[in-house]
C-alpha positions as CSV (number, residue, x, y, z in Angstrom):
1,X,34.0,-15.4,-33.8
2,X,33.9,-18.9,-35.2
3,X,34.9,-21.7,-34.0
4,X,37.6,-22.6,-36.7
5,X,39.0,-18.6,-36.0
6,X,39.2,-18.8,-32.4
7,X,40.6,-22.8,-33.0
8,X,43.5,-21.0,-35.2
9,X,44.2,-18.1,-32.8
10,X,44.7,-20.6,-30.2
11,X,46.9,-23.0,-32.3
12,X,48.9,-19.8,-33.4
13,X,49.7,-19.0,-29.8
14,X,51.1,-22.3,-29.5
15,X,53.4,-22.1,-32.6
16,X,57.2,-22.2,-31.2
17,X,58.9,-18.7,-32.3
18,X,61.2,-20.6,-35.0
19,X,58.5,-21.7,-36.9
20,X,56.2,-18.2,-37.0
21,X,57.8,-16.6,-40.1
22,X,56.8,-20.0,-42.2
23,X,53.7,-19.8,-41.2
24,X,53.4,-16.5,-41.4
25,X,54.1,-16.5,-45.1
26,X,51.8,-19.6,-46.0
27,X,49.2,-17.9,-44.4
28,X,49.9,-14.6,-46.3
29,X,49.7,-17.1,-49.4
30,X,46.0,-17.2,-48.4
31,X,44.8,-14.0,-48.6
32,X,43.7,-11.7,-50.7
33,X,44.4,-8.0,-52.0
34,X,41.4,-6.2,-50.0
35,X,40.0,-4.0,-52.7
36,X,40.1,-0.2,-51.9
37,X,37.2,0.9,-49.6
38,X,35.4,4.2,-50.4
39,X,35.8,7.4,-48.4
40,X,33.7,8.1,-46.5
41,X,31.8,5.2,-45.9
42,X,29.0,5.3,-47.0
43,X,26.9,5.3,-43.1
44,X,29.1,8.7,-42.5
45,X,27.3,11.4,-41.8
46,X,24.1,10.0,-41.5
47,X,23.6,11.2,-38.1
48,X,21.7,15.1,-38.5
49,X,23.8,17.4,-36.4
50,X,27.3,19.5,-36.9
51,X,28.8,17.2,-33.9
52,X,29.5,20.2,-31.6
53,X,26.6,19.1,-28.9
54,X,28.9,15.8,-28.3
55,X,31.8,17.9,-28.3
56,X,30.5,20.2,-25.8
57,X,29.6,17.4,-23.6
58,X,32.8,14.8,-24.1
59,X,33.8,15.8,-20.3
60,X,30.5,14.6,-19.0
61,X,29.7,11.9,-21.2
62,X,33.4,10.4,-20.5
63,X,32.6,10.8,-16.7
64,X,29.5,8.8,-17.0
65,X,31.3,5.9,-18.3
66,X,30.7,6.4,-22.0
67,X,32.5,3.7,-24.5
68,X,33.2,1.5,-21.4
């Protein structure tokens, strides 16, 4: 994260609660319409495999700590 983002979270945080829907809005002024992403993604099934060997193992991979 840059500097400037984790400068605004921080300054956000400190906004009192009256004055969060104006600056809500100016910065909705700021952005941008995202444009509409493709589905799927274009990295989606790039992995060879029908996902069922993952499947079969979600109890032991969760038990080693996987995604943690």
């Amino acid at each position: 994260m840059s500097a400037e983002r984790d400068e605004l979270l921080r300054l956000v945080e400190e906004l009192p609660e009256e004055e969060v829907p104006q600056a809500l809005a100016d910065v909705r002024r700021h952005l941008r319409p995202v444009r509409e992403r493709p589905w799927p993604p274009a990295w989606f099934g790039s992995i060879e495999g029908d996902g069922t060997a993952v499947g079969a193992r979600s109890e032991e991979l969760l038990r080693e700590g996987f995604g943690q």
